[in-house]
VOBA-158028 format. One record per residue: residue number from 1; x, y, z of N, C-alpha, C, O, CB in turn. Coordinates in steps of 0.001 Angstrom, whole numbers. Glycine has a CB too. Layout:
REM residues N
R_NUM_X_Y_Z_X_Y_Z_X_Y_Z_X_Y_Z_X_Y_Z
...
//
This chain:
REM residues 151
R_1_183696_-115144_64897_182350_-115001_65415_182082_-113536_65693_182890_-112818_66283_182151_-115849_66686
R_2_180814_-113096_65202_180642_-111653_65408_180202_-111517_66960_179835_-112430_67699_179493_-111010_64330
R_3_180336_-110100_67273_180363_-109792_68866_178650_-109587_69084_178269_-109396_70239_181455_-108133_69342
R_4_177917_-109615_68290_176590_-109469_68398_175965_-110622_68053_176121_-111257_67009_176131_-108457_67701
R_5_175056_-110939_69219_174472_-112522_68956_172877_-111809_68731_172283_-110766_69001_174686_-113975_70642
R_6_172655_-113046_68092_171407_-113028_67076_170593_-114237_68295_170826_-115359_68745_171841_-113733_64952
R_7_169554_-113169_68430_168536_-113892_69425_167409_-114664_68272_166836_-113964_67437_167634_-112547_70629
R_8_167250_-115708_68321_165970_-115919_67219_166344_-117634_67162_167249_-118203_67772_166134_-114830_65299
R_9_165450_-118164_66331_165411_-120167_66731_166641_-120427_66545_166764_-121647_66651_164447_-121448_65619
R_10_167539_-119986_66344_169409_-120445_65706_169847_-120274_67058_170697_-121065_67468_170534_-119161_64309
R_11_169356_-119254_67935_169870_-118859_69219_170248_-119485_70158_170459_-118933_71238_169273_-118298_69715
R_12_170492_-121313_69887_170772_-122023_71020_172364_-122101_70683_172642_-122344_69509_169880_-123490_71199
R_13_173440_-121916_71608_174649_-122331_70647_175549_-122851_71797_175002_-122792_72898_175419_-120971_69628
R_14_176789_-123340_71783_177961_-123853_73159_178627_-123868_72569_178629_-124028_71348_178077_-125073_74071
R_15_179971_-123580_73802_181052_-123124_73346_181925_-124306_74803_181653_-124298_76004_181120_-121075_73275
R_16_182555_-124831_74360_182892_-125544_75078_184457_-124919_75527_185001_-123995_74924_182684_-126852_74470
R_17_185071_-125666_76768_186212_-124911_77374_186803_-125904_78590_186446_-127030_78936_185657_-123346_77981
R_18_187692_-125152_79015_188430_-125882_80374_187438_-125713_81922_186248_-125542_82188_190178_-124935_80659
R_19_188559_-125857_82592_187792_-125840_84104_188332_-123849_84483_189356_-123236_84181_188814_-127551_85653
R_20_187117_-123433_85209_186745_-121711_85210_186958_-121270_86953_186830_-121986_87946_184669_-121349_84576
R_21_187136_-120563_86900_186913_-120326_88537_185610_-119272_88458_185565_-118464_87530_188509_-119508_89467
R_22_184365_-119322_89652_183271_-118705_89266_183041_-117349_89607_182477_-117083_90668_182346_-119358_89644
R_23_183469_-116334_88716_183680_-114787_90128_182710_-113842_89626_182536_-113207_88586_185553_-113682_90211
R_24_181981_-114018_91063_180138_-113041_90700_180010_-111760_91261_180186_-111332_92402_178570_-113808_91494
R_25_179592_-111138_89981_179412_-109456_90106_178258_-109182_89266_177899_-109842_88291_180776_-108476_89528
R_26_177737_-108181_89726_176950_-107773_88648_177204_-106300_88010_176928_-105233_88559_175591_-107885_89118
R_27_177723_-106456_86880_178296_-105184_85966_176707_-104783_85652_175712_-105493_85503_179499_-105630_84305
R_28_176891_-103398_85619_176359_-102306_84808_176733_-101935_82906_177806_-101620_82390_176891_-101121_85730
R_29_175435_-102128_82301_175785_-101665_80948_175040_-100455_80363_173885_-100155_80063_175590_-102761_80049
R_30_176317_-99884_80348_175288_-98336_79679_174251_-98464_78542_174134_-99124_77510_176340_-97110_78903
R_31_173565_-97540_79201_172202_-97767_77837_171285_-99125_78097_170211_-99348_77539_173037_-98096_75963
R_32_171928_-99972_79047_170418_-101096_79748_169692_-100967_80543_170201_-100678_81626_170526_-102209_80305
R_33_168704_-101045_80526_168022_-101222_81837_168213_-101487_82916_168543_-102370_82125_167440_-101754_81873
R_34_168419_-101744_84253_168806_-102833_85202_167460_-103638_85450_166415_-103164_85005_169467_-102217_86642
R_35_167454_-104375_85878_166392_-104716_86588_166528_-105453_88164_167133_-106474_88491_165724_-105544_85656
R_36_165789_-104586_88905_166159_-105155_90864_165177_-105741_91387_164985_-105587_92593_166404_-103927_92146
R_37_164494_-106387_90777_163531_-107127_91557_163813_-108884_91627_162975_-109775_91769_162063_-106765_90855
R_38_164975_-108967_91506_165310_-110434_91869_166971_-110341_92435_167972_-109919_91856_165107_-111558_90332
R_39_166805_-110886_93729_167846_-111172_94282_169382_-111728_94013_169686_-112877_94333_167383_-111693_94822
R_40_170166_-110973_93503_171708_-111864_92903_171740_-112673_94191_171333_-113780_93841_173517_-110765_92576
R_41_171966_-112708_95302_172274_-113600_96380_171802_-114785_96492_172524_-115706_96874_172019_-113149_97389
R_42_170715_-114934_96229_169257_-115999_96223_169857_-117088_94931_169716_-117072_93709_167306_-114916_95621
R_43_170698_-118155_96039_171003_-119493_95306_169384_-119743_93946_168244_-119414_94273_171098_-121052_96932
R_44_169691_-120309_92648_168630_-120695_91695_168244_-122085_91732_169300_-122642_91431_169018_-120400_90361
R_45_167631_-122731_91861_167239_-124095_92129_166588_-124593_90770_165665_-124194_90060_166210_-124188_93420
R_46_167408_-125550_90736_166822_-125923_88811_166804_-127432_88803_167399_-128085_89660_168190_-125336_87212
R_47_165971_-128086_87617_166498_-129558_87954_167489_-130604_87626_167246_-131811_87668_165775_-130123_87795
R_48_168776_-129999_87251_169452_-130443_87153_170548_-130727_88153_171405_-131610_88128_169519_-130086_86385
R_49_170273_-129557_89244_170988_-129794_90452_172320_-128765_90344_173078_-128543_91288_171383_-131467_90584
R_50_172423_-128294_89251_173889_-127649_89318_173793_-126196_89855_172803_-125467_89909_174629_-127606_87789
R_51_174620_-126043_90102_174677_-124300_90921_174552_-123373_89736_175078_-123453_88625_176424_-123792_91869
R_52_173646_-122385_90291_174220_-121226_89325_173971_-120046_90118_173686_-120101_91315_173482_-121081_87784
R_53_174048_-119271_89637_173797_-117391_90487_173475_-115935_89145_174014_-115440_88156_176020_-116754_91556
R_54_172753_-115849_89642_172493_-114493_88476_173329_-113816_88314_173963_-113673_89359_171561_-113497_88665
R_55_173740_-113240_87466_174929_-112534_87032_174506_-111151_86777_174933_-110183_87406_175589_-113165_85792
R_56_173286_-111083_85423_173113_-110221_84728_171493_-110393_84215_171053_-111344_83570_174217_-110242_83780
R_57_170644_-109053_84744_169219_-109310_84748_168880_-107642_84114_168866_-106650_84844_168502_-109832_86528
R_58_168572_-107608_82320_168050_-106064_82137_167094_-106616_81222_166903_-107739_80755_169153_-104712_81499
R_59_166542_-105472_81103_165444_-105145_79649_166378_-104544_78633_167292_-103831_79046_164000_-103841_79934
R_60_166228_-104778_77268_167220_-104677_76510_166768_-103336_75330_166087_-103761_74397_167505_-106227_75914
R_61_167023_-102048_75291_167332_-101397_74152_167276_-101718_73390_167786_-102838_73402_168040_-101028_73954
R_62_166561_-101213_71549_165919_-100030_72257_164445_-99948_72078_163713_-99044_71675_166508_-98727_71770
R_63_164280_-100852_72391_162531_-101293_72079_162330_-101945_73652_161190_-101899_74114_162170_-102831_70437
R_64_163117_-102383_74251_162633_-102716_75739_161710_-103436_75682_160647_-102939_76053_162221_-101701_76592
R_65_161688_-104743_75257_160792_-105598_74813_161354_-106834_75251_160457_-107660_75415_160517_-105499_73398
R_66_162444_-107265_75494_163450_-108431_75444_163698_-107862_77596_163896_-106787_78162_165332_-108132_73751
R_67_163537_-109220_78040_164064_-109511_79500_165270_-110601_79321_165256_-111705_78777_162755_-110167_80554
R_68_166350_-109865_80000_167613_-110925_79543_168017_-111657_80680_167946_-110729_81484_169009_-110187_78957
R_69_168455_-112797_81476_169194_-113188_82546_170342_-114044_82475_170414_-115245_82216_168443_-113694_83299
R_70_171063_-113358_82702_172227_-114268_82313_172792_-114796_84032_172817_-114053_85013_173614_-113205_81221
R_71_173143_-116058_84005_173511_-117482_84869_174837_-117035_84764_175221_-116331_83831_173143_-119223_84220
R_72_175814_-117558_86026_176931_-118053_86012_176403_-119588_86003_175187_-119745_86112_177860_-117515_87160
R_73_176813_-120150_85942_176893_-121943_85840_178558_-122781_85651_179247_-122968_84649_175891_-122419_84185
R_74_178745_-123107_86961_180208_-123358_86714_180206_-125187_86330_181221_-125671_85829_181246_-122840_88340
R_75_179213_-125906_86570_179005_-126971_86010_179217_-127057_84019_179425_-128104_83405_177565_-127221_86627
R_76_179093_-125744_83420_179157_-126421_82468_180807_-126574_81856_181284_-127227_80928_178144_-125831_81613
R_77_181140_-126038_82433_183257_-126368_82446_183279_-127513_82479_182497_-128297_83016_184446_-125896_83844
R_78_184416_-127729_81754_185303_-129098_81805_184687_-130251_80671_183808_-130046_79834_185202_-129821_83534
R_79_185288_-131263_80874_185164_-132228_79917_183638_-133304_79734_182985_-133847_78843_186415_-133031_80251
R_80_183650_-133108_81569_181795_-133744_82050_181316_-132877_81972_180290_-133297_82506_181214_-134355_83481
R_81_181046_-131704_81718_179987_-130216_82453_178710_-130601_82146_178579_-131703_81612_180176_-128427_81693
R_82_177627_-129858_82392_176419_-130183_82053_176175_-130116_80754_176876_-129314_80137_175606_-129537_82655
R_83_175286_-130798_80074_175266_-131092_78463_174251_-130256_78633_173655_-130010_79681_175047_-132666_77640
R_84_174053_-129783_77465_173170_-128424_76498_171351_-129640_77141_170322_-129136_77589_173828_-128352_73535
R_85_171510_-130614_77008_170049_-131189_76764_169149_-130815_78635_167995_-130402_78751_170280_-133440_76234
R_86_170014_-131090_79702_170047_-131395_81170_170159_-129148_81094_169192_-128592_81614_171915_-132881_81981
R_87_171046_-128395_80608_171056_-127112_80494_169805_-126896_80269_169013_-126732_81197_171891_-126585_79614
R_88_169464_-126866_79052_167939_-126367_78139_167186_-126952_79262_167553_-125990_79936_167464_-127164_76275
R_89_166452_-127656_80116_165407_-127953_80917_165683_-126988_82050_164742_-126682_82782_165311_-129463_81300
R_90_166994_-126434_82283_167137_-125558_83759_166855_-124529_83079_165692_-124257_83378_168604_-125431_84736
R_91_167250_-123758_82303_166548_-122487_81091_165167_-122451_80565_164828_-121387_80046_167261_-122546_79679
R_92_164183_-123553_80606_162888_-123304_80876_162299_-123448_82108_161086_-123307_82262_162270_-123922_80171
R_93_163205_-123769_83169_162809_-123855_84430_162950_-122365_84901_162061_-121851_85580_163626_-124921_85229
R_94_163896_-121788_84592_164068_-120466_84693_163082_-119791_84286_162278_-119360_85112_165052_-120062_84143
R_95_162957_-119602_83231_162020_-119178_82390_160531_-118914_83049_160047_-117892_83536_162002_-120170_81332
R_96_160061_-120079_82893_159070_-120243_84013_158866_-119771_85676_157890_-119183_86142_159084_-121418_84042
R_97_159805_-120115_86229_159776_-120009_87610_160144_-118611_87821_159491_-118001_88668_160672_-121005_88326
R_98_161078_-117995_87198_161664_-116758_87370_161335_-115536_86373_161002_-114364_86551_163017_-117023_87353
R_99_161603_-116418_85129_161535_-115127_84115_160094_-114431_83838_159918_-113358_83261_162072_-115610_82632
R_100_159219_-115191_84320_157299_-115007_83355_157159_-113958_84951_156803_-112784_84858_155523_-117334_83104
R_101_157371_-114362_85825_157324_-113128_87415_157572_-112045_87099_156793_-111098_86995_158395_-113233_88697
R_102_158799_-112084_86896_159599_-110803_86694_159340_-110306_85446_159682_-109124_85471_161068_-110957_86829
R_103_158777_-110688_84021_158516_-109870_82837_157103_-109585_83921_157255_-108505_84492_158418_-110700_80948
R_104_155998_-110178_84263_154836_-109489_84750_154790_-108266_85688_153841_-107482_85707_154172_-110382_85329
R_105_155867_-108164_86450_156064_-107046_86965_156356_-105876_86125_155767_-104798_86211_156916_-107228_87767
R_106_157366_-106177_85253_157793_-105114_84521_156799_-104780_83959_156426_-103613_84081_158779_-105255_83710
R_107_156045_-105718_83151_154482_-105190_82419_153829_-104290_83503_153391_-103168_83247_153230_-106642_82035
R_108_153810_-104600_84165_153074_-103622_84953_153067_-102478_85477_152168_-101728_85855_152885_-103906_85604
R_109_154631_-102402_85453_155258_-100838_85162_155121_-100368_84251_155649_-99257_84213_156439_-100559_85194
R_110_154369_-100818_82926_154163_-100078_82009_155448_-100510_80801_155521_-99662_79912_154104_-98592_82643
R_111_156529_-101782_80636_157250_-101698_79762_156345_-103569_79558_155934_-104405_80363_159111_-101185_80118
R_112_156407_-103466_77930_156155_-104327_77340_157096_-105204_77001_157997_-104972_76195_155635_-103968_76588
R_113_156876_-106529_77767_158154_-107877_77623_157757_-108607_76926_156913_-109317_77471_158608_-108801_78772
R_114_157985_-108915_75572_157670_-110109_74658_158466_-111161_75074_157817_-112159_75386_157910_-109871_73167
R_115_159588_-111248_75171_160637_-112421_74956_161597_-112203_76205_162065_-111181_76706_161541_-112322_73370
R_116_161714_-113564_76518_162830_-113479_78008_164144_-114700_76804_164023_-115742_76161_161754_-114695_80364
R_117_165208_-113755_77092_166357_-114667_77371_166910_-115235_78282_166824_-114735_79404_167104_-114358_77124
R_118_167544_-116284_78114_168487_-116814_79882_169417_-117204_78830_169454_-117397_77615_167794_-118440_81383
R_119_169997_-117223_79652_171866_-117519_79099_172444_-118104_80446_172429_-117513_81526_173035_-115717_78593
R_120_173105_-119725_80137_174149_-119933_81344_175441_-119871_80465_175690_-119910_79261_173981_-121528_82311
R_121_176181_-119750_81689_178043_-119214_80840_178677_-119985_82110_178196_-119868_83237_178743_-116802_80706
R_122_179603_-120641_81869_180898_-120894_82983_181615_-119942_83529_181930_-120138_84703_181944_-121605_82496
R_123_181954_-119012_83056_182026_-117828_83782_181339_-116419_83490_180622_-116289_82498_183236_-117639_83819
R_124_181499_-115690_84102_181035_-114291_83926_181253_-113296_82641_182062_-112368_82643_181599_-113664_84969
R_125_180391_-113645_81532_180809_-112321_80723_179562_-111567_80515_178470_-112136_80532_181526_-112615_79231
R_126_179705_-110195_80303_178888_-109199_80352_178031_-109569_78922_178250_-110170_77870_179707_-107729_80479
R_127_176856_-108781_79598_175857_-109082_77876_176665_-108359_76845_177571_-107538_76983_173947_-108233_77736
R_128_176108_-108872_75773_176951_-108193_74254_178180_-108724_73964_178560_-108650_72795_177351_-106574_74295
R_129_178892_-109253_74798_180526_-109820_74597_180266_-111157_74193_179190_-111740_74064_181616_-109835_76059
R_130_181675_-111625_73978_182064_-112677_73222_183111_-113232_73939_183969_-112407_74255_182403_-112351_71889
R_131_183400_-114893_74458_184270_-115423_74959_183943_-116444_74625_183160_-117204_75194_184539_-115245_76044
R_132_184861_-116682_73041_184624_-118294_72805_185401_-119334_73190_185731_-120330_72547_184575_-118594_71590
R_133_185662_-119011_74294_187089_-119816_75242_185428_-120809_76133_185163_-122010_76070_188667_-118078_76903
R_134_184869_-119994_76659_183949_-120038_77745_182643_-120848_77090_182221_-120540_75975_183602_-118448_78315
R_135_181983_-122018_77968_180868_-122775_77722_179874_-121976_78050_179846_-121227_79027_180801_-123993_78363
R_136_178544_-122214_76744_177548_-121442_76960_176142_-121564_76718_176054_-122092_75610_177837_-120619_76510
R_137_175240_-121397_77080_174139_-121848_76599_172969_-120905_76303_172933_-119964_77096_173804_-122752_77398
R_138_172238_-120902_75602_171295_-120024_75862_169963_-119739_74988_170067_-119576_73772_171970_-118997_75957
R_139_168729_-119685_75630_167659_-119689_75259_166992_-118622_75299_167119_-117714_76121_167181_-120437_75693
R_140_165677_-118736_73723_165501_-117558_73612_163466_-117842_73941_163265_-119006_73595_166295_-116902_71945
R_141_162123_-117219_74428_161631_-117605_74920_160291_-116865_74409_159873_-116542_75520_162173_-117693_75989
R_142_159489_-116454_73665_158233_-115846_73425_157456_-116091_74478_157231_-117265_74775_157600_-116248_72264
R_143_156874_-114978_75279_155863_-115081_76448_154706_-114107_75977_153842_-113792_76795_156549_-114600_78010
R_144_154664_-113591_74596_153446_-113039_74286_152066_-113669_75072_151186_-112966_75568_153361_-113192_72795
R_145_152088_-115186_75067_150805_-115662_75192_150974_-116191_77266_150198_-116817_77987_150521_-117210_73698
R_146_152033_-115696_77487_151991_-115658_78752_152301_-116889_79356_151942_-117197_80493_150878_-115214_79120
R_147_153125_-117765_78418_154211_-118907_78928_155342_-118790_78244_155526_-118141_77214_153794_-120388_78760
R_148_156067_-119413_78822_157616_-119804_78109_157992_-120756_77093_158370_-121906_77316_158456_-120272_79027
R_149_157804_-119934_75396_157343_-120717_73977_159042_-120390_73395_159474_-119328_72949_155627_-119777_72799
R_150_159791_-121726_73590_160880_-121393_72988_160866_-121165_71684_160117_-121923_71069_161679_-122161_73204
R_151_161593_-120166_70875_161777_-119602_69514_162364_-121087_68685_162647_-121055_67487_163015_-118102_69542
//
């Protein structure tokens, strides 16, 4: 599997794995954006009920057009974890509730957000990497028209 994922309608994919222990940080990536207007601390409330915590929240190089958020989600480990179908509804819940806020702010700073990603992972890996050990999910989201239009 190449180390560069291809955001676009193919972009939904899982990687299934064992049981993870959940350890939250938020790394810095050179050459990203950060973005601080949403709280890592601030439990995510979705409807599936499972925990998650922000991990990783930038605008993406080098067109700065793409809002990325990547989830810890330790529900999707193990043999029960959350299935991709019960996932995908908390990733437009995101989307919606969190991601369309926060691209409008940024618009308003003056950077243009077409597309929000969310990504949940069982554990923590940094954007751009690859851990096909680790369960994963992730959606890709056109908000040109100012909702959350999955690709």
């Amino acid at each position: 599997m190449s180390a560069v994922f291809a955001y676009s309608s193919l972009a939904r994919f899982a990687f299934r794995a064992g049981v993870v222990a959940a350890l939250l940080s938020f790394w810095a990536v050179a050459g990203v954006a950060q973005v601080s207007t949403l709280d890592t601390a601030e439990p995510i409330a979705v409807p599936s009920g499972q925990a998650l915590s922000l991990f990783e929240k930038q605008v993406i190089p080098p067109e700065n057009k793409i809002l990325y958020l990547g989830f810890v989600a330790p529900a999707l480990a193990g043999e029960y974890g959350v299935t991709f179908d019960r996932a995908s509804v908390d990733m437009d819940t995101i989307c919606t509730d969190l991601g369309i806020g926060l691209a409008g702010k940024l618009i308003g700073d003056g950077l243009r957000i077409d597309e929000i990603v969310v990504r949940l992972m069982e554990r923590p890996i940094a954007y751009g990497e690859v851990d096909e050990t680790a369960a994963q999910f992730l959606n890709a989201y056109d908000i040109s028209g100012g909702t959350c239009e999955w690709y």
